[in-house]
DOZA-816474 format. One record per atom (N, C-alpha, C): residue in one letter; x, y, z. Coordinates in steps of 0.001 Angstrom, whole numbers, padded with zeros to 6 digits, always signed. Layout:
N
AXYZ
...
//
This chain:
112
X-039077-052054+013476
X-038499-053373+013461
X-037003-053242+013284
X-036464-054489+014055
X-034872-054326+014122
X-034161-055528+013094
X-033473-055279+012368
X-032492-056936+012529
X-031154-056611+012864
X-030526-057070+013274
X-029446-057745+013655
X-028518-058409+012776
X-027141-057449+012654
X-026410-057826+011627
X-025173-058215+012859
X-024329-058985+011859
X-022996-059296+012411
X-022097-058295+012482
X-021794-058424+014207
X-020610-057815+014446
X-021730-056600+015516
X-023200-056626+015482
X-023863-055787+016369
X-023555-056040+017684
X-023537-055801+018741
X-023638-056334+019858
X-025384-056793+020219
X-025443-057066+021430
X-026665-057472+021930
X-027909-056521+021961
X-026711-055670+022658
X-027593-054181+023393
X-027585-053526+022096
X-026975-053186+020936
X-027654-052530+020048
X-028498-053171+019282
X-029498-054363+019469
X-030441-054924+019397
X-032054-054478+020055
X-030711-055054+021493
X-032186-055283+022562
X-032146-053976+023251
X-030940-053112+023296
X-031014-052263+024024
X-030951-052463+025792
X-031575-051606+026253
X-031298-051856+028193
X-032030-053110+028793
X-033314-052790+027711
X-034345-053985+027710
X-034312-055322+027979
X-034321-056188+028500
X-034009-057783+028209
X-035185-058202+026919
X-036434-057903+027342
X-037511-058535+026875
X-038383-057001+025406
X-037624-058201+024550
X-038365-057253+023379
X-038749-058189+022210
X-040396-057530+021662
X-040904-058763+020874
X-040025-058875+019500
X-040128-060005+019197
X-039388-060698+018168
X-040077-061871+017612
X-040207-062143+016083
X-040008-062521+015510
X-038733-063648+015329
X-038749-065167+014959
X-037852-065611+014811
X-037871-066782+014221
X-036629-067518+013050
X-036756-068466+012348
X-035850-069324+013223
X-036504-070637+013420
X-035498-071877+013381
X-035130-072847+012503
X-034027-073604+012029
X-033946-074376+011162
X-033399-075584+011576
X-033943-076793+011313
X-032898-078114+011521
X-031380-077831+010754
X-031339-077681+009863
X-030524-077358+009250
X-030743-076251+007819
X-029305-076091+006863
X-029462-075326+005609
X-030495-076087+004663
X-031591-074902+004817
X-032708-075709+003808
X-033409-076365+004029
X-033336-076627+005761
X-033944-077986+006040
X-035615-077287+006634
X-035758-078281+007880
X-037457-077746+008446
X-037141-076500+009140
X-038414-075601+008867
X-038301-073957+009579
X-039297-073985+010156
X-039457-073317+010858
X-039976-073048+012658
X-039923-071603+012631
X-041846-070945+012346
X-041502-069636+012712
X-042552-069045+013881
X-041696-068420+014916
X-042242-067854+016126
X-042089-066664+016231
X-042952-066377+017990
X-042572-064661+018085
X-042867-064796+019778
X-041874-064241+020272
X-041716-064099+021366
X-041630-062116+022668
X-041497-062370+023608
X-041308-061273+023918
X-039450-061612+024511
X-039248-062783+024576
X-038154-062423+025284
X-037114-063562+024499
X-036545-063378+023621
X-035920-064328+022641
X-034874-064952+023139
X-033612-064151+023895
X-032868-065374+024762
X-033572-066415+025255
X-034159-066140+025724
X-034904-067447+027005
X-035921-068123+026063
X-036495-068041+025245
X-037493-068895+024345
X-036603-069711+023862
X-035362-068979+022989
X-034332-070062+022092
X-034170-070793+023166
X-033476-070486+024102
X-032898-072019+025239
X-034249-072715+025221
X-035158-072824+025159
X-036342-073404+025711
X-036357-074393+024699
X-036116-073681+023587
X-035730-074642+022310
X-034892-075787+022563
X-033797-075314+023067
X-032844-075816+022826
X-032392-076890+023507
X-033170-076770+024786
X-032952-077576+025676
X-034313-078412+025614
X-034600-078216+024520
X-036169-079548+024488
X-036957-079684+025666
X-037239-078192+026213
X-038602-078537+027360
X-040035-077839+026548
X-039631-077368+025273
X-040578-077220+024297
X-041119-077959+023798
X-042091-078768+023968
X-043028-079922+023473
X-043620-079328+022123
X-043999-080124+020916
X-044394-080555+019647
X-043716-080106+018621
X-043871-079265+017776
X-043025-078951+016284
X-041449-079113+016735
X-041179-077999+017291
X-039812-077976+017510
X-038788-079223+017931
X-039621-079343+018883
X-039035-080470+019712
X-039453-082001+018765
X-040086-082734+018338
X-040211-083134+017192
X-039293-083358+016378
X-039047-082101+015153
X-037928-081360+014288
X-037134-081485+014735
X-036151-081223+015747
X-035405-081137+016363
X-034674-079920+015877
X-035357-078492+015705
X-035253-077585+015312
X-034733-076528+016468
X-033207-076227+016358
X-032689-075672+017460
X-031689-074383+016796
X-031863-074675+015794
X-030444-073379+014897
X-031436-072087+014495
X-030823-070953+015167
X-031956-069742+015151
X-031283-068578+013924
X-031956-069216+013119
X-031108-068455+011889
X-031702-067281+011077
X-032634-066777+011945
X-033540-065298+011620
X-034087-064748+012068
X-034140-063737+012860
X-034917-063248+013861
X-034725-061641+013499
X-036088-060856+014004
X-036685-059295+013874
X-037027-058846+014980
X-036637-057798+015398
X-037529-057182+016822
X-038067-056318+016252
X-039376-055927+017277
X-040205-055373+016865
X-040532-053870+017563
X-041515-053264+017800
X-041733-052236+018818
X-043043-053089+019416
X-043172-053662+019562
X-044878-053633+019833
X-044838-055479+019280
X-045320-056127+020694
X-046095-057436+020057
X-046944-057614+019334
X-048022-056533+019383
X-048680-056547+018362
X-048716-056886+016840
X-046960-055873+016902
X-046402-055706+015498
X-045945-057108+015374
X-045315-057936+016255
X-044477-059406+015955
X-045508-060070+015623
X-046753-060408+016418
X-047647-061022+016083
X-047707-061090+014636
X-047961-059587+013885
X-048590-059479+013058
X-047556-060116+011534
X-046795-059687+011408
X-045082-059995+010894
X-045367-061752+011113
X-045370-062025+012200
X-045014-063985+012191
X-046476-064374+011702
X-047555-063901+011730
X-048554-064489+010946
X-048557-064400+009606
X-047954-063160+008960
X-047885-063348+007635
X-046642-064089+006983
X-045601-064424+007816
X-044292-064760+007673
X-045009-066393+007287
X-045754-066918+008208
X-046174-068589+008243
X-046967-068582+006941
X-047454-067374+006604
X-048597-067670+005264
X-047122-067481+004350
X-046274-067404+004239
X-045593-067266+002804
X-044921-068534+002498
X-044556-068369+000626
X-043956-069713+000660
X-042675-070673+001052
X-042309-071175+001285
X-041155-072103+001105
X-039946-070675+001200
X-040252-070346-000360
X-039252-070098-001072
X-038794-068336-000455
X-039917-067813-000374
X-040017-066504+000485
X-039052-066572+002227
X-039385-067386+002831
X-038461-067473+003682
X-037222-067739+003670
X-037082-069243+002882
X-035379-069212+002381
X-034852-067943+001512
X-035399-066597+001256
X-035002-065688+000454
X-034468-064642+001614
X-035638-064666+002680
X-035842-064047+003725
X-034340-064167+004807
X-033640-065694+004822
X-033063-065968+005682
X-031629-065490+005199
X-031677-065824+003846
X-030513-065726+003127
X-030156-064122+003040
X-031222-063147+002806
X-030865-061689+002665
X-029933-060931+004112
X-029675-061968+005142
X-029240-061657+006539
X-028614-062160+006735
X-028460-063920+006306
X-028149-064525+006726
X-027610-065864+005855
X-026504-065625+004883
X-026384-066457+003522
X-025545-067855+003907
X-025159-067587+005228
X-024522-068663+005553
X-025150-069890+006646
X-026440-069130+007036
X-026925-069864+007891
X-026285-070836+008670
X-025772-069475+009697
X-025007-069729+010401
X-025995-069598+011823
X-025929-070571+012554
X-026742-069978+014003
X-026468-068812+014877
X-027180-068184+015006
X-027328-066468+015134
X-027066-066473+017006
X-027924-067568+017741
X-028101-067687+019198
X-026785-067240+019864
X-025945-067653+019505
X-024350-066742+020393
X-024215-065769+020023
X-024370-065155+019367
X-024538-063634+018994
X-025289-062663+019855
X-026715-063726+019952
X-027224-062582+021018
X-027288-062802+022331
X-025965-063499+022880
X-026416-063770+024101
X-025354-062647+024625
//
């Protein structure tokens, strides 16, 4: 598993790859509703977000600020990571977001 610190580029993320599974938090805002997914190809899911052709939670929420995200080796592995990520509490994720990410700041231009 990868994260992604500031100041990484893309490719020392994703590498040559476009499409690598991930893990990822959205937030309406600091503190606000979280949104957790897992994708194989995280550019193109966030826009999907973003541009509201994502029907129910998200789109709903209006949950578009991508303020945590993990790559993985293996979907398997994301799968497995975002199912236990949804079983934890509240407070575990805002701990989660903050250890990467204290400013919750939206991450999405970063990796584009």
């Amino acid at each position: 598993m990868t994260n992604r610190h500031p100041g990484e580029s893309r490719d020392d993320v994703f590498g040559s790859a476009v499409k690598q599974p991930c893990v990822y938090i959205l937030a309406s805002d600091r503190n606000g509703t979280l949104y957790t997914g897992v994708t194989s190809d995280l550019i193109r899911r966030i826009q999907q977000h973003r541009s509201r052709v994502v029907e129910g939670f998200t789109r709903r929420h209006r949950l578009h600020s991508l303020v945590w995200f993990e790559c993985h080796d293996s979907m398997y592995a994301a799968i497995s990571r975002e199912k236990a990520i949804k079983e934890w509490r509240r407070a575990w994720k805002l701990q989660l977001i903050e250890s990467t990410n204290p400013q919750w700041r939206d991450l999405y231009p970063d990796i584009l």
